[in-house]
C-alpha positions as a Markdown table, in Angstrom:
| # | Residue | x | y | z |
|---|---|---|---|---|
| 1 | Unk | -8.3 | 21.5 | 10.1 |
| 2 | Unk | -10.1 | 18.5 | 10.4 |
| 3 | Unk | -10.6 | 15.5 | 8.0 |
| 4 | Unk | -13.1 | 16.8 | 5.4 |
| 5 | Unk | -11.3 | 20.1 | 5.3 |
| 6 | Unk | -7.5 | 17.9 | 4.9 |
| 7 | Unk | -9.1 | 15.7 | 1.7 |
| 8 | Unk | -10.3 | 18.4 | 0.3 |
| 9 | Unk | -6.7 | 20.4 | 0.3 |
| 10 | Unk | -5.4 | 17.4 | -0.6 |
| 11 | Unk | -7.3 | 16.7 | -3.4 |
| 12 | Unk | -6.9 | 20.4 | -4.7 |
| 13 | Unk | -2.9 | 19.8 | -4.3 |
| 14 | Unk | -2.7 | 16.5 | -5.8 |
| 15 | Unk | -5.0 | 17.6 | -8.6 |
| 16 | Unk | -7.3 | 14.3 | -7.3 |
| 17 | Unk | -11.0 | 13.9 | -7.1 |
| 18 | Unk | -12.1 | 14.4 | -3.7 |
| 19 | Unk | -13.2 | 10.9 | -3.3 |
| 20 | Unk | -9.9 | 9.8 | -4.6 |
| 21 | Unk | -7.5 | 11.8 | -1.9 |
| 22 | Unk | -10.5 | 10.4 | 0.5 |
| 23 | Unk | -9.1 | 6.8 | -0.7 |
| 24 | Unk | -5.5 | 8.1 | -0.4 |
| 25 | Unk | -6.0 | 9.3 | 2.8 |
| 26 | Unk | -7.6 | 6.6 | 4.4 |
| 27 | Unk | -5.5 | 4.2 | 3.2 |
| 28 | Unk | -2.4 | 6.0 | 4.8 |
| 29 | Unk | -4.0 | 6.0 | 8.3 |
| 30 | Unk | -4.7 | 2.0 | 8.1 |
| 31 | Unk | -1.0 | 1.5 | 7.6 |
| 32 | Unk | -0.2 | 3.9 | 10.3 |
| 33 | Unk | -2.2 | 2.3 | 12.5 |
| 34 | Unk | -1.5 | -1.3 | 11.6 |
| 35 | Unk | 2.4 | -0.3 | 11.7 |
| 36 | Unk | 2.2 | 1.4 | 15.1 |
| 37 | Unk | 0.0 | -1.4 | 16.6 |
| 38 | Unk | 3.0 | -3.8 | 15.5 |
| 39 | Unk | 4.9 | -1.5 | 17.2 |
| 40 | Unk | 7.0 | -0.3 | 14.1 |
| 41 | Unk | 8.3 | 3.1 | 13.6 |
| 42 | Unk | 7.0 | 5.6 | 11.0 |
| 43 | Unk | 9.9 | 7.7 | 9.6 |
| 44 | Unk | 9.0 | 10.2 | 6.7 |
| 45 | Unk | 12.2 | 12.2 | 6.7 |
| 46 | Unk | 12.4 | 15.7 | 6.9 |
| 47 | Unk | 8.5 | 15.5 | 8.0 |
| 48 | Unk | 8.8 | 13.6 | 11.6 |
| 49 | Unk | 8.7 | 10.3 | 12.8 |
| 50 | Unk | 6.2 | 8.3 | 14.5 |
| 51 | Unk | 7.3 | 6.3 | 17.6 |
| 52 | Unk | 5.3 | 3.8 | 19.2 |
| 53 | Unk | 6.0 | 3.8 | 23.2 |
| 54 | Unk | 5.4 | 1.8 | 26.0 |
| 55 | Unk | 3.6 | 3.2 | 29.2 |
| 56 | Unk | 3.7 | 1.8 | 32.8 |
| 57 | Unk | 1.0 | 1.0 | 34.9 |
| 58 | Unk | 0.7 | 4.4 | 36.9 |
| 59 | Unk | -1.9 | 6.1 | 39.5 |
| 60 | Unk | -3.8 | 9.0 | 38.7 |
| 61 | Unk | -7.1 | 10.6 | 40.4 |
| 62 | Unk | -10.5 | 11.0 | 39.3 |
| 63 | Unk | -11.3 | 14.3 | 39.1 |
| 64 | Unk | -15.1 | 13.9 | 40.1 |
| 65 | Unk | -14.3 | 12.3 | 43.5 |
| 66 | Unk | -10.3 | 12.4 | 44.2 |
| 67 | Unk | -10.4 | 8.7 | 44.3 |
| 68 | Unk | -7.1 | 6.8 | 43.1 |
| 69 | Unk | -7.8 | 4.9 | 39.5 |
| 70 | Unk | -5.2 | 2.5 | 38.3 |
| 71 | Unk | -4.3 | 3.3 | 34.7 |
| 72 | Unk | -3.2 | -0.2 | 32.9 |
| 73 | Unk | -0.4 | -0.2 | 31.0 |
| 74 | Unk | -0.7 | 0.9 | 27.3 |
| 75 | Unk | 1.1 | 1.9 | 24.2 |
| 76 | Unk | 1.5 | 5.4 | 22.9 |
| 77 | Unk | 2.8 | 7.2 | 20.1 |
| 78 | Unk | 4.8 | 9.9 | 20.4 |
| 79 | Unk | 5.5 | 11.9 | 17.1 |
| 80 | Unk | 9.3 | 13.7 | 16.9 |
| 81 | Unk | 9.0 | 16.5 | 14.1 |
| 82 | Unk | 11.7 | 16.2 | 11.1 |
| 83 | Unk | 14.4 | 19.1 | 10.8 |
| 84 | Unk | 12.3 | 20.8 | 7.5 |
| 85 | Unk | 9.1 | 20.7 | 9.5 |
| 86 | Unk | 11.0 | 22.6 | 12.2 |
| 87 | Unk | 12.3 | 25.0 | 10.4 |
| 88 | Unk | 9.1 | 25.9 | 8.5 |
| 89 | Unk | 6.4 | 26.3 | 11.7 |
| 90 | Unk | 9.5 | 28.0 | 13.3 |
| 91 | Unk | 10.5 | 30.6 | 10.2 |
| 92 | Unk | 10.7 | 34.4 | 11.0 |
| 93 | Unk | 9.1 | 36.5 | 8.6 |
């Protein structure tokens, strides 16, 4: 599913215009993104939580030419699914 195809089950859900779920939509990732780049966690319970997470400087190759590359240090995020979300994606039928 990708973003068109989301607002568009979204707005069909919500009962919202399209460009309305659009709004809704993007306004959630801003605050995702603002709160992970101030490093704060995302917790929508019984959905998952988002983590922000630190990563070392580490070594990797390039796979053109097997040369060593440096890889700076960075910040991840790391998304641990919720118990209900589980359950669901796990469910026998």
């Amino acid at each position: 599913m990708n973003k068109a195809e989301l607002i568009e089950e979204l707005a069909l859900r919500a009962g919202l215009k399209k460009q309305k779920a659009k709004k809704v939509l993007d306004a959630y990732m801003e605050i995702v993104t603002e709160k992970m780049s101030e490093k704060e966690e995302i917790a929508l319970i019984g959905f998952g939580t988002f983590i922000p997470r630190a990563q070392s400087t580490r070594l990797a190759r390039n796979p053109k030419t097997g040369e060593p590359v440096q890889i700076p240090e960075r910040t991840t995020v790391k998304f641990k699914p919720g118990k209900f979300l589980l359950e669901a994606i796990n469910k026998k039928d």
